[in-house]
VOMAR-681287 format. One record per residue (C-alpha): z, y, x; residue in one letter; residue number from 1. Coordinates in Angstrom, 3 decimals. Layout:
<marses>
(marse (Z, Y, X), A, NUM) ...
</marses>
This chain:
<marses>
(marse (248.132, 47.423, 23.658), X, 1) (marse (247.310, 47.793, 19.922), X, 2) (marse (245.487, 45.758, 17.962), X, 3) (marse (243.241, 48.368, 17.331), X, 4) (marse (242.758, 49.201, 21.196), X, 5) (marse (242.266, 45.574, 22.037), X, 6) (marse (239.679, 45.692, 18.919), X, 7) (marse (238.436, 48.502, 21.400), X, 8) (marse (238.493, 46.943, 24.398), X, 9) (marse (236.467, 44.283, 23.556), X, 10) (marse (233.884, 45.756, 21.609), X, 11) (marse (233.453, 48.110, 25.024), X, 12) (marse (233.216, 44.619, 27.290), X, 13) (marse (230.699, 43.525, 24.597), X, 14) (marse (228.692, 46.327, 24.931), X, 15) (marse (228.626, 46.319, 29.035), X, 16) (marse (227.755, 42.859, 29.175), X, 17) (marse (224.814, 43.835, 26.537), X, 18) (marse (223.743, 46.231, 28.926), X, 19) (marse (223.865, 44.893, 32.454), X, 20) (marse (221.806, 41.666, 30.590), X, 21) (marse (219.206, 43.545, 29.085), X, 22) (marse (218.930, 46.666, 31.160), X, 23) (marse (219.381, 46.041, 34.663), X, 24) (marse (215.563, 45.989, 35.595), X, 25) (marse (214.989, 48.761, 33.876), X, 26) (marse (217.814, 51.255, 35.618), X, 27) (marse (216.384, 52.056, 38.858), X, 28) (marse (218.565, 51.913, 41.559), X, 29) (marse (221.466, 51.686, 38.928), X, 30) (marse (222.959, 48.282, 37.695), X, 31) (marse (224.272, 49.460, 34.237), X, 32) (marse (225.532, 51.992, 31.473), X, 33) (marse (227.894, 52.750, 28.856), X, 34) (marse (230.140, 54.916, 27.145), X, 35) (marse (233.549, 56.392, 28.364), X, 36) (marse (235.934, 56.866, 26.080), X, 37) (marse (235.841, 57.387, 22.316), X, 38) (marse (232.691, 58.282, 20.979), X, 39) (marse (231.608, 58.878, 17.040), X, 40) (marse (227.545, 56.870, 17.920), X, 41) (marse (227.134, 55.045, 21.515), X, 42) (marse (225.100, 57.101, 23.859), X, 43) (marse (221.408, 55.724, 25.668), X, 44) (marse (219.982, 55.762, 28.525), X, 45) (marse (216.148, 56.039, 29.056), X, 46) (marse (214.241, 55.104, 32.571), X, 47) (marse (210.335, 55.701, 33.218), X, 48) (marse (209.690, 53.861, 36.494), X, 49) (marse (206.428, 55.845, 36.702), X, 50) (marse (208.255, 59.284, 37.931), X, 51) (marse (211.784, 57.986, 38.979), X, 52) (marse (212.888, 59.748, 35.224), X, 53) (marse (216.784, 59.333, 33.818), X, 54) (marse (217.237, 60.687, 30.508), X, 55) (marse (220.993, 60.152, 29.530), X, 56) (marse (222.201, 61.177, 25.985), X, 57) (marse (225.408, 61.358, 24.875), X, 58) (marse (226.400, 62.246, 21.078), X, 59) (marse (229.483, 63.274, 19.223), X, 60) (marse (232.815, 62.879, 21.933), X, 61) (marse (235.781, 64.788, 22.864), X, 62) (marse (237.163, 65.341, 26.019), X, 63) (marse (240.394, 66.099, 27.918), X, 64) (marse (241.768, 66.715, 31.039), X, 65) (marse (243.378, 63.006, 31.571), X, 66) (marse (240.537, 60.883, 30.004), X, 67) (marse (237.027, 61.036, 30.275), X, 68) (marse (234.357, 60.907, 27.102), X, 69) (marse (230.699, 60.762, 28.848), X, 70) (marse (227.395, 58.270, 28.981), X, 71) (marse (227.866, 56.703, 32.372), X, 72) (marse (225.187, 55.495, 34.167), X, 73) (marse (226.359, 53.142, 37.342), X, 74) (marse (226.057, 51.110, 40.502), X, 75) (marse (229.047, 49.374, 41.560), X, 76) (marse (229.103, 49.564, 45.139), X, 77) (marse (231.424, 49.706, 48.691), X, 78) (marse (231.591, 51.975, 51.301), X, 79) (marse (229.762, 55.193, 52.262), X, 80) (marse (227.117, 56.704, 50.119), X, 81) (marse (225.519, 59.388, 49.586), X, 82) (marse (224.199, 60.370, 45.684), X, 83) (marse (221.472, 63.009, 45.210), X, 84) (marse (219.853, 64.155, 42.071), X, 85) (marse (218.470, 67.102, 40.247), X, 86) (marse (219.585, 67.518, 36.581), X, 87) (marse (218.225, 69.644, 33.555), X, 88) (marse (219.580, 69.689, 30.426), X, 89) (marse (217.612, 69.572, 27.128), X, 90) (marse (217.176, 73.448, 26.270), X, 91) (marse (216.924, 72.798, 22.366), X, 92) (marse (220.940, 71.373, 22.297), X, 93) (marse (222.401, 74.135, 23.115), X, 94) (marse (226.129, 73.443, 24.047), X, 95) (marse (227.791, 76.292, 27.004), X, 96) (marse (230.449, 73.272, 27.115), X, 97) (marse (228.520, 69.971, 27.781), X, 98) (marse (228.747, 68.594, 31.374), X, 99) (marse (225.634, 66.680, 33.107), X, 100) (marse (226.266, 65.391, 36.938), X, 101) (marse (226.993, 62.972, 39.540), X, 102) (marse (230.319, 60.627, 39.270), X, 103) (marse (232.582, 58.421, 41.336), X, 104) (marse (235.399, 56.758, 39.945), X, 105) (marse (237.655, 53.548, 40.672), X, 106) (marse (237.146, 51.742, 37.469), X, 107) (marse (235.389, 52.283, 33.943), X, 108) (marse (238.441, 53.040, 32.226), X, 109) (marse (238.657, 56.307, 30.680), X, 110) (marse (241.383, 57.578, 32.275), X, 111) (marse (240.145, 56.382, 35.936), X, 112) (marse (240.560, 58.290, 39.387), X, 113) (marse (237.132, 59.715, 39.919), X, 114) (marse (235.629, 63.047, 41.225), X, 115) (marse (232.480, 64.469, 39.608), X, 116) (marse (230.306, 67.202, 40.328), X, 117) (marse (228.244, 68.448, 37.822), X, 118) (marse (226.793, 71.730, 35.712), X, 119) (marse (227.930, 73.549, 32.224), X, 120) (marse (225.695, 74.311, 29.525), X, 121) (marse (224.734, 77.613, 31.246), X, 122) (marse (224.015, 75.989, 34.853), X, 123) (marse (227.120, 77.072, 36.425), X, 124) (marse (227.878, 74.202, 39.006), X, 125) (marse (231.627, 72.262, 39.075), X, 126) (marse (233.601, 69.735, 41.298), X, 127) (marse (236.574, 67.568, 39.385), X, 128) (marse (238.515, 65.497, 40.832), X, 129) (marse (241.505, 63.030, 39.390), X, 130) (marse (243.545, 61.873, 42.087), X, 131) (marse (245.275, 58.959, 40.023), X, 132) (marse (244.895, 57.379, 36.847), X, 133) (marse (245.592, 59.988, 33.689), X, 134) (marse (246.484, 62.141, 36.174), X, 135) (marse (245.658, 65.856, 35.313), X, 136) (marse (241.990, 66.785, 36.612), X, 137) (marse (241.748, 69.455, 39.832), X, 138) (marse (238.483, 71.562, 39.423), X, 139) (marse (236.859, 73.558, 42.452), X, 140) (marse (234.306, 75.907, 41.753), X, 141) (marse (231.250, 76.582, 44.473), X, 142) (marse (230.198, 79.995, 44.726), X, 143) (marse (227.258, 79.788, 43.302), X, 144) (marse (226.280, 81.353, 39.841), X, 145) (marse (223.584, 78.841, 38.915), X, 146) (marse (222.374, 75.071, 40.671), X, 147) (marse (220.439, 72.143, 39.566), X, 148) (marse (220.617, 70.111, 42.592), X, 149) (marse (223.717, 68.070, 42.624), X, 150) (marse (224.885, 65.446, 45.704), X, 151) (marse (227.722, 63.660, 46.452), X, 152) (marse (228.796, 61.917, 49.542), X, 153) (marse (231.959, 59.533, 49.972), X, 154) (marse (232.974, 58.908, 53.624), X, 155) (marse (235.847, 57.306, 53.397), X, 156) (marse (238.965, 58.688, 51.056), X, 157) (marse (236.308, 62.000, 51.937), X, 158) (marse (234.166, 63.210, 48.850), X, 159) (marse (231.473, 65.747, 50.418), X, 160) (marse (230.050, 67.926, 47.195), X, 161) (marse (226.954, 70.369, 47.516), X, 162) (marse (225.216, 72.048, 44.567), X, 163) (marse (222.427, 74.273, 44.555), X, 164) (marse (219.878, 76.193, 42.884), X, 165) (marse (216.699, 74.263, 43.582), X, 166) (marse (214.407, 75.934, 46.923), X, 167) (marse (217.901, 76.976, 48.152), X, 168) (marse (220.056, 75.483, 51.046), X, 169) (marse (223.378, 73.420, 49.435), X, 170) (marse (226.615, 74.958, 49.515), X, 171) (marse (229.272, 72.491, 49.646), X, 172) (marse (233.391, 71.554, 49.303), X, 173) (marse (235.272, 68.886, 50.332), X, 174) (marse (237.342, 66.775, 48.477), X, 175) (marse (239.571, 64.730, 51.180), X, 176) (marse (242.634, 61.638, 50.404), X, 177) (marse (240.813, 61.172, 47.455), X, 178) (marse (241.890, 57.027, 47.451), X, 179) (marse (239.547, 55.529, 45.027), X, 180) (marse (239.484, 51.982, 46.460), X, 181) (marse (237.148, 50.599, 48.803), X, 182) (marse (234.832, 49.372, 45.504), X, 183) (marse (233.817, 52.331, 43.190), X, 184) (marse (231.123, 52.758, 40.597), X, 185) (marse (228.960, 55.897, 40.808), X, 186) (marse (226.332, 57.377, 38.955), X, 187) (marse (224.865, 59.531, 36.830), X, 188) (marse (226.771, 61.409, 33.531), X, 189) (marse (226.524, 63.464, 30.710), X, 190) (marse (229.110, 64.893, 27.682), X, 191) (marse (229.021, 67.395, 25.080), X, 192) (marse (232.612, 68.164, 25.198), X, 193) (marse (232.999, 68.420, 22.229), X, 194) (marse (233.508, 66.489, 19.219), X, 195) (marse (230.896, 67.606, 16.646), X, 196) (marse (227.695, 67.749, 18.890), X, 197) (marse (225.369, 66.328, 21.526), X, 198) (marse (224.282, 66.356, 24.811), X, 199) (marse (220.785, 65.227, 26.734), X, 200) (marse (220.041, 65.197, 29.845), X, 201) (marse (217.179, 64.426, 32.122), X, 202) (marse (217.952, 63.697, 35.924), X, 203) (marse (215.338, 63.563, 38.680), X, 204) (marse (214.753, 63.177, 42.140), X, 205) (marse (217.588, 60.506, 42.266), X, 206) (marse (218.048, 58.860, 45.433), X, 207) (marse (220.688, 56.630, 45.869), X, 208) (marse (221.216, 56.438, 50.585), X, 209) (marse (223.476, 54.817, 52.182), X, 210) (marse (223.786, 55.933, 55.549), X, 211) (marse (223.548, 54.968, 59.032), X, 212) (marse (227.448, 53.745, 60.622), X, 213) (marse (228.775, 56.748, 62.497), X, 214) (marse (228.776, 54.446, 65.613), X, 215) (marse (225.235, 53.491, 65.531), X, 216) (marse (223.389, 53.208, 68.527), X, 217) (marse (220.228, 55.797, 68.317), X, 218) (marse (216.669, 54.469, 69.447), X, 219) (marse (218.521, 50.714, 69.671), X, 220) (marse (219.657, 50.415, 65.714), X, 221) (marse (217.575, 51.611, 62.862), X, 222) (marse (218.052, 51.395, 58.719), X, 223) (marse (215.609, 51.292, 56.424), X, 224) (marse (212.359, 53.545, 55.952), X, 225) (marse (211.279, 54.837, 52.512), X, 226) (marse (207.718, 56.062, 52.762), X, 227) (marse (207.692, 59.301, 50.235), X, 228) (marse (204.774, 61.475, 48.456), X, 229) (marse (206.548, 65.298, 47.571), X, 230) (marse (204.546, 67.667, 45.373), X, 231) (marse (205.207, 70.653, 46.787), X, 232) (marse (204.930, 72.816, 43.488), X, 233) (marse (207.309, 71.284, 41.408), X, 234) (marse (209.292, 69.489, 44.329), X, 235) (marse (209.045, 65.900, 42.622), X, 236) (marse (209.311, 62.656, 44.981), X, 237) (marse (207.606, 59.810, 44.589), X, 238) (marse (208.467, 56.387, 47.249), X, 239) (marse (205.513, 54.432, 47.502), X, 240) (marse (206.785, 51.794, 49.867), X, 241) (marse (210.124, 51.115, 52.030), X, 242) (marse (210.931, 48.863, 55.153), X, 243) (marse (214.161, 47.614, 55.802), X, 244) (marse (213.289, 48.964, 59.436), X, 245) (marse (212.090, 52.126, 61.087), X, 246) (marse (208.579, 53.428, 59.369), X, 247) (marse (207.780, 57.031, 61.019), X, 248) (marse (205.706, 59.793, 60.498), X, 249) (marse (202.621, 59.307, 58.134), X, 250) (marse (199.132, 61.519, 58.608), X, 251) (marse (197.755, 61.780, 55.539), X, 252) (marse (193.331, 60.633, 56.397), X, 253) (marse (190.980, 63.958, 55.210), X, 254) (marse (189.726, 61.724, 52.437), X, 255) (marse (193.001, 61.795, 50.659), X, 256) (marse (192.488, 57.955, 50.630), X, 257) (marse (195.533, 56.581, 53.100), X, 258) (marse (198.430, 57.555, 55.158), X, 259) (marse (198.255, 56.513, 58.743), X, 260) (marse (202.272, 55.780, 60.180), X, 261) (marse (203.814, 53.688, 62.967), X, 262) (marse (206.523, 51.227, 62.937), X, 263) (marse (208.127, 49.483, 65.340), X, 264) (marse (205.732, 50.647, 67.974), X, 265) (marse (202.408, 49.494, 66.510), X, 266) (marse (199.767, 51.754, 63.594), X, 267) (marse (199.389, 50.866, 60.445), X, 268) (marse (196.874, 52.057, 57.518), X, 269) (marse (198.864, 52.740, 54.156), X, 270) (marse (196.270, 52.479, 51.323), X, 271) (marse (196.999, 54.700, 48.522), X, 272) (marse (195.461, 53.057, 46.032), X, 273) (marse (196.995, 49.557, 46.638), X, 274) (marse (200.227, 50.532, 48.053), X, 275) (marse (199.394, 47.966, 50.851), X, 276) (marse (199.241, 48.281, 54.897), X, 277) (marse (197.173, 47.098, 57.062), X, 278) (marse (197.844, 47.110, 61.250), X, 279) (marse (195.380, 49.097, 63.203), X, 280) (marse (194.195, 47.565, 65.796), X, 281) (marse (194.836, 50.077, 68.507), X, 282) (marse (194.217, 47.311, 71.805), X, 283) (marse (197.021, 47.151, 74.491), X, 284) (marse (198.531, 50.427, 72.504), X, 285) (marse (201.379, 48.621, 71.143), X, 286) (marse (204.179, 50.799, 72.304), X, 287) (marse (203.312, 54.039, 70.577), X, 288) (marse (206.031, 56.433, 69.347), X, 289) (marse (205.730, 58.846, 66.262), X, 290) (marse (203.748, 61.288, 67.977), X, 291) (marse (200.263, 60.417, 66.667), X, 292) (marse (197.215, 63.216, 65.022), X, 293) (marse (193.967, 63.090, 63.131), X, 294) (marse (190.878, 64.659, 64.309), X, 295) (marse (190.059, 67.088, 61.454), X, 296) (marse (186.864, 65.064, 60.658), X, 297) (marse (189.201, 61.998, 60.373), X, 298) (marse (187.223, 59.837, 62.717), X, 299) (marse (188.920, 59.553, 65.609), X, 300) (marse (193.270, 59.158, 66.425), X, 301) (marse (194.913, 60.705, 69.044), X, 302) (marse (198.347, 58.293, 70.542), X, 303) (marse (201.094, 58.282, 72.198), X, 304) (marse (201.734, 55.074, 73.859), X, 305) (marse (204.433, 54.619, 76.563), X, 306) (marse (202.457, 52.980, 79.460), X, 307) (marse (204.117, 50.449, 81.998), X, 308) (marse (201.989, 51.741, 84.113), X, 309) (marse (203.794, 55.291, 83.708), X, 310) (marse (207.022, 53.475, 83.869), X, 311) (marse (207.151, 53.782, 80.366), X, 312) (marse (206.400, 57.529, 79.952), X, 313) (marse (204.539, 58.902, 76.922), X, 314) (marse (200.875, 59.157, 77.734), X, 315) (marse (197.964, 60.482, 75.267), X, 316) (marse (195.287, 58.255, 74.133), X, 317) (marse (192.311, 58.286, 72.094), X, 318) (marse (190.331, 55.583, 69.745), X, 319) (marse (188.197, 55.445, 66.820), X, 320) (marse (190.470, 55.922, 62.973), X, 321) (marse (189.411, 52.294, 62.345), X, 322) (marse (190.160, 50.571, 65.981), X, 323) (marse (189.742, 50.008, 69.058), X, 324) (marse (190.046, 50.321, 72.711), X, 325) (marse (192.381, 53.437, 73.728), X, 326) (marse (190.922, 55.697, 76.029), X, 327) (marse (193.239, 57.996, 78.781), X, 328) (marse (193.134, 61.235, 77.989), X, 329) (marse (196.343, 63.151, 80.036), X, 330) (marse (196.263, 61.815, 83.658), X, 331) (marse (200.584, 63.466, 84.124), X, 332) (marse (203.444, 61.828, 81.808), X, 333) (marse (205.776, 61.969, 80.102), X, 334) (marse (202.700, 63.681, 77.295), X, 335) (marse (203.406, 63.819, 73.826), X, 336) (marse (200.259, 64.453, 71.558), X, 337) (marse (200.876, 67.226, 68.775), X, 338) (marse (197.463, 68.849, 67.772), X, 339) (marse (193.629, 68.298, 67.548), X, 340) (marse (191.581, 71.503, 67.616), X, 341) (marse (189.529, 71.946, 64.667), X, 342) (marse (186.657, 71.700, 66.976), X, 343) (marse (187.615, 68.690, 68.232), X, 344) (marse (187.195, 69.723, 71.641), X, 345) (marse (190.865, 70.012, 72.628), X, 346) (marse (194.088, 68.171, 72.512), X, 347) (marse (197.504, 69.917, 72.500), X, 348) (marse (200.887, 68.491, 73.162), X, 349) (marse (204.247, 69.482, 75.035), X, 350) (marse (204.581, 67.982, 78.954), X, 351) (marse (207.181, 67.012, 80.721), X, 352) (marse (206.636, 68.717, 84.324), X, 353) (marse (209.374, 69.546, 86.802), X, 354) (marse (212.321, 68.839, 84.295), X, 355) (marse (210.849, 71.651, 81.898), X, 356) (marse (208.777, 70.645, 78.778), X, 357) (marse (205.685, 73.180, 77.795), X, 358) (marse (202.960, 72.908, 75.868), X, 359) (marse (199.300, 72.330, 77.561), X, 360) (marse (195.929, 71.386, 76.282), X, 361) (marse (193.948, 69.384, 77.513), X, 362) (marse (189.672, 68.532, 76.614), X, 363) (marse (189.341, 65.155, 74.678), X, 364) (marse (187.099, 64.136, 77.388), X, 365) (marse (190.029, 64.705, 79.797), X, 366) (marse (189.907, 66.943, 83.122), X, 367) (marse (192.574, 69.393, 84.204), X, 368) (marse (195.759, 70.361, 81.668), X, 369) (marse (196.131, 73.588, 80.999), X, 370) (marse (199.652, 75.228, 80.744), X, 371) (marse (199.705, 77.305, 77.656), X, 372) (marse (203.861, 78.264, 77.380), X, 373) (marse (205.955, 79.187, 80.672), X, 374) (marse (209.641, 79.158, 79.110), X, 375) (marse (212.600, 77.351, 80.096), X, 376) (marse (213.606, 76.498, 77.131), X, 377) (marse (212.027, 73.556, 75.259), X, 378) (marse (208.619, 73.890, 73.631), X, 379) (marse (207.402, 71.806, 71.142), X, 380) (marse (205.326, 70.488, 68.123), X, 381) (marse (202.122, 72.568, 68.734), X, 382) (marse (199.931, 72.339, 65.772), X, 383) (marse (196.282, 74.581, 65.406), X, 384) (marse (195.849, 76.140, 61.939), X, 385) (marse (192.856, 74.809, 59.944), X, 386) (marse (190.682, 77.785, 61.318), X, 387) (marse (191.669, 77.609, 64.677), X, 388) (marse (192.888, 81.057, 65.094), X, 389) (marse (196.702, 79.973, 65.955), X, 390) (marse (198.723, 77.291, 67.438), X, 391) (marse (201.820, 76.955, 65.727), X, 392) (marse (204.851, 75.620, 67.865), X, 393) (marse (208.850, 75.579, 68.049), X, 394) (marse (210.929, 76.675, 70.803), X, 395) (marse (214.318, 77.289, 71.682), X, 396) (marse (213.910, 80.141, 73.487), X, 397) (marse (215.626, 82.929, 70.980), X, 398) (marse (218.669, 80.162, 71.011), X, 399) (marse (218.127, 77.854, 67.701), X, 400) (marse (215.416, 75.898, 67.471), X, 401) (marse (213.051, 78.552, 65.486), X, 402) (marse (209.283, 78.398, 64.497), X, 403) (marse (206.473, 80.668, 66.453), X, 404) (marse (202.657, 80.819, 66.714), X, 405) (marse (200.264, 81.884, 70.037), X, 406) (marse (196.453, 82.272, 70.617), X, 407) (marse (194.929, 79.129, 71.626), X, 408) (marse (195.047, 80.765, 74.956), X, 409) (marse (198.442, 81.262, 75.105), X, 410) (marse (198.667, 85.146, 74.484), X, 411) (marse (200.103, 86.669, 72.034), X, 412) (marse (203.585, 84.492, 71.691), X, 413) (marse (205.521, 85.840, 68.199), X, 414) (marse (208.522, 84.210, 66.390), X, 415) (marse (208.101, 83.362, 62.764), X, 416) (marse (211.516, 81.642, 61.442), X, 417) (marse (214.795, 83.661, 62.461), X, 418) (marse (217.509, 81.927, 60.434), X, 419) (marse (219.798, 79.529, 60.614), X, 420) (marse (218.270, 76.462, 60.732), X, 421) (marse (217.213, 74.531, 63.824), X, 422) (marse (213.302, 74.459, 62.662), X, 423) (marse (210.857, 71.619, 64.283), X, 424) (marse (207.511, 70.505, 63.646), X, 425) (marse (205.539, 73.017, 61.769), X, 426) (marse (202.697, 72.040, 59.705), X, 427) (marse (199.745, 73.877, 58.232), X, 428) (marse (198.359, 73.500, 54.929), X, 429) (marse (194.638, 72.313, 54.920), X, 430) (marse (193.980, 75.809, 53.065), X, 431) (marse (195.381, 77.419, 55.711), X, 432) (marse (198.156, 79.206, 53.477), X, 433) (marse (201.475, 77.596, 53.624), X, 434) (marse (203.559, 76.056, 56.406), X, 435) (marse (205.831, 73.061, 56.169), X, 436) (marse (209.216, 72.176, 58.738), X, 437) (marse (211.802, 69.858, 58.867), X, 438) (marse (215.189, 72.225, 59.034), X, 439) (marse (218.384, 70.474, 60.632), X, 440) (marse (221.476, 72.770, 59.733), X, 441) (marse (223.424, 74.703, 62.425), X, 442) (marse (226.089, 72.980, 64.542), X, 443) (marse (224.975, 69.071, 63.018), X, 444) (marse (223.098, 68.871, 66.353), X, 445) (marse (221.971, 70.741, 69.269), X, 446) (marse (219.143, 73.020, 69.089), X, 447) (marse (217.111, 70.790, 71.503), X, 448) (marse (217.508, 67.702, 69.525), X, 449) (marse (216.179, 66.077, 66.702), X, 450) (marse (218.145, 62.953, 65.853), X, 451) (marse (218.053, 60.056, 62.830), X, 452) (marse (219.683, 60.173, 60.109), X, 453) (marse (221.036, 63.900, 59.117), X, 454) (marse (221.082, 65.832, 56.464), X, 455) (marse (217.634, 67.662, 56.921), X, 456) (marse (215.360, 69.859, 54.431), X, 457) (marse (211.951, 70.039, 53.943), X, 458) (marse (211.233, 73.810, 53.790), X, 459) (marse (207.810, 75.728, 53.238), X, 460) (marse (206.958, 79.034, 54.032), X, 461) (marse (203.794, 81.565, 53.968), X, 462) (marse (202.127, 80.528, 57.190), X, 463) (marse (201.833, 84.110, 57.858), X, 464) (marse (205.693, 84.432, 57.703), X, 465) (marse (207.641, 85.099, 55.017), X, 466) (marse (211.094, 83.711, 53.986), X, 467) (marse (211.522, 79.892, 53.788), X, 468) (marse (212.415, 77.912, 50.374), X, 469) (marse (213.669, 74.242, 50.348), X, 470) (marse (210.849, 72.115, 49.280), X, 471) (marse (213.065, 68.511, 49.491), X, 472) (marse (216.734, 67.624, 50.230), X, 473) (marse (216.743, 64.528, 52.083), X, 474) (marse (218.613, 62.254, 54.325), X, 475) (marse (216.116, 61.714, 57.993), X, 476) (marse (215.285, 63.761, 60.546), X, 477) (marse (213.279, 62.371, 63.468), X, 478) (marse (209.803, 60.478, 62.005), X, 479) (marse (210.585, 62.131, 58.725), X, 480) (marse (207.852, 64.495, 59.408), X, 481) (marse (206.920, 64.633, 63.054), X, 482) (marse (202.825, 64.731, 62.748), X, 483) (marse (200.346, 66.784, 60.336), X, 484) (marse (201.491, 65.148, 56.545), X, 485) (marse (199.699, 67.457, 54.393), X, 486) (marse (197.020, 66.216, 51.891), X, 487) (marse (193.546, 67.318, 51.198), X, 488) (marse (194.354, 69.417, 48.317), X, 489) (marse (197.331, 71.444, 50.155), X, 490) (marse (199.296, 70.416, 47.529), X, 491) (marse (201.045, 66.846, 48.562), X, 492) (marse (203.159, 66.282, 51.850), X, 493) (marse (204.088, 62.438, 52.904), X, 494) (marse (207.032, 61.992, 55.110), X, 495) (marse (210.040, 59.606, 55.606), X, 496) (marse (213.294, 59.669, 53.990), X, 497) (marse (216.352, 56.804, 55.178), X, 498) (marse (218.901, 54.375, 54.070), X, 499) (marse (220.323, 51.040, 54.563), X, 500) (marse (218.979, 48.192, 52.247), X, 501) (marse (221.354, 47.179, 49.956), X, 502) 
</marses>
């Protein structure tokens, strides 16, 4: 080494140590930053804790295909991941060659083994990967003209890439052998590309998961719970609180005041303003699962607690919002509660009856169940719309779990969602207008089932039909977004996203 590159080298450990000291609270879920390579200035980093906001700039470096020259951004980390961001360049540097993205890489050196994934100055999306140090980089491109949401996930020597175009499902590649060591830093990049300008970029929606073990043992093991707000307009995310255990399914009260979610069996009141929870005291209802509604005046909660008495089987309860003793509403289990009637006269939720589940109502005074579906195949998550005139529900009975809607008697059965997605849980908008799902993709599970800890979107739709658009990209799946989540204003949804606690 020269004296000029050991001159280098230290001057670049200098600077790291400078920023993991006086950074590292501010970086999110990041430890660190720093430049790559060669550069003419040193490039920043900028994080608003308010809105989960990166902005990365990186001024005046060259690139080439055996080194790297970008503003990194890191974690150092081991094992599996999974990386998810969206990215947007700043429109008044206008530079077709700069590169803004996701990274993994074995070392900080510039001439590391690392993939990256990431888009051009025109939005056209990218995977490189360099198998070994200064080795020459590979590039695949997806087939897509145009994304802004970029993800990577290592299992293993696997690298799983997917870009898209925000509102769209991903389309992915694979990068497999890809031996980076079992410790890796990843993060967040940007480069000009070229020596005489600039590059900015702002990255949002980051979420840094790591992922349940592939031999976990469902309903038995759990990760952690992050309890999220998504603007459904602009798609941004906000987490408001996380558990290092299993949080599921927050109502969102009609005063726009508190979310209302279980964990570990027992209801809890999220307070909006204070970020704090309080347990509801819900009596001998202790063993409830994620299957829990508002009344539409918010005064009263429907439950599903799994009664000894029913040897364990779901069974539908009632209490006051604020507490109290449960009162028996379905007299046959296994029942699992779904709707409230904007009346609040009825009760609607899919039974288990002769090895076939339908969906029934029932009065919230109790009495006779009445059968409202007669399919074979599995229906479930009724929901009433906010005028009453439809019950919203998803069934398996055109072969992938798909969306549909019925009379409140029963009549008039239609599908909405024909794609291919398995669809569950559909939720209407408090205006009545829009409908939100949880969408598992095709072949990850069966049609029937709605497992932890997928890949799942969050996808809204005109709740008279129309097509779908992806709202959120996030790592869950059952309690994500099992009960009504909307807020007052149609404009908010809460639900659950998941990951280890690291």
């Amino acid at each position: 080494m020269s004296a000029k590159n050991v001159s280098g080298f230290l001057l670049f450990l200098i600077f790291t140590t400078v920023a993991i000291s006086a950074q590292e609270k501010s970086l999110g879920v990041f430890e660190a930053s720093g430049d790559l390579g060669e550069a003419k200035k040193a490039g920043s980093v900028v994080y608003d804790a308010s809105n989960g906001r990166y902005l990365l700039k990186s001024p005046g470096a060259g690139a080439a295909d055996k080194r790297d020259h970008f503003r990194f951004l890191w974690k150092r980390m081991s094992g599996d991941f999974i990386l998810t961001a969206r990215a947007k360049f700043n429109e008044k540097i206008v530079n077709p060659l700069q590169k803004s993205g996701l990274m993994v890489r074995s070392d900080l050196g510039s001439d590391a083994a690392q993939a990256i994934a990431f888009v051009d100055g025109s939005g056209v999306p990218a995977v490189q990967a360099r198998r070994a140090k200064a080795a020459v980089a590979e590039e695949i491109k997806p087939a897509l003209a145009f994304a802004d949401v970029l993800q990577l996930q290592r299992k293993g020597d696997k690298l799983i890439v997917s870009t898209a175009r925000f509102g769209e499902p991903f389309v992915t590649v694979q990068i497999t052998d890809l031996a980076l060591g079992e410790n890796v830093y990843a993060g967040l990049f940007v480069g000009p590309n070229n020596a005489d300008s600039s590059a900015e970029s702002v990255f949002t929606d980051v979420r840094l998961t790591f992922p349940a073990k592939d031999n976990f043992v469902p309903y038995r093991e759990y990760i952690g719970s992050n309890l999220e707000i998504l603007d459904v307009g602009s798609g941004a995310r906000k987490v408001v609180y996380t558990v290092p255990d299993s949080l599921q399914a927050p109502n969102w009260t009609p005063d726009g005041n508190a979310l209302i979610y279980n964990r570990n069996g027992r209801l809890y009141r999220f307070d909006l303003k204070s970020n704090a929870p309080t347990e509801i005291d819900a009596g001998f209802a202790v063993n409830n699962n994620n299957d829990h509604v508002l009344s539409f005046d918010g005064k009263f909660l429907g439950i599903s607690h799994h009664s000894r008495d029913d040897n364990d089987q779901s069974v539908i309860y009632v209490l006051p919002t604020t507490g109290g003793a449960p009162q028996r509403i379905t007299a046959e289990a296994p029942s699992y509660l779904h709707g409230w009637s904007p009346d609040g006269k009825w009760l609607i939720y899919t039974g288990g009856r002769n090895d076939n589940y339908d969906i029934y109502k029932i009065s919230t005074n109790g009495g006779e169940e009445i059968r409202l579906t007669d399919s074979k195949a599995l229906d479930d998550g009724s929901e009433f719309s906010p005028d009453g005139k439809y019950i919203y529900f998803n069934s398996t009975r055109s072969g992938l779990m798909q969306i549909w809607r019925m009379k409140p008697d029963g009549s008039e059965q239609t599908q909405i969602t024909n794609d291919e997605f398995n669809n569950w849980f559909p939720h209407v908008s408090p205006d009545g207008k829009w409908l939100v799902m949880i969408s598992y993709l095709k072949g990850d599970v069966a049609p029937e089932d709605h497992p932890f800890y997928k890949h799942v979107y969050l996808r809204v739709m005109p709740a008279g039909g129309g097509k779908p658009k992806v709202a959120a990209y996030v790592y869950g799946g059952q309690g994500t977004i099992n009960v009504p989540s909307w807020s007052p204003d149609s404009r908010r949804v809460a639900f659950v996203s998941n990951s280890e606690i690291k």
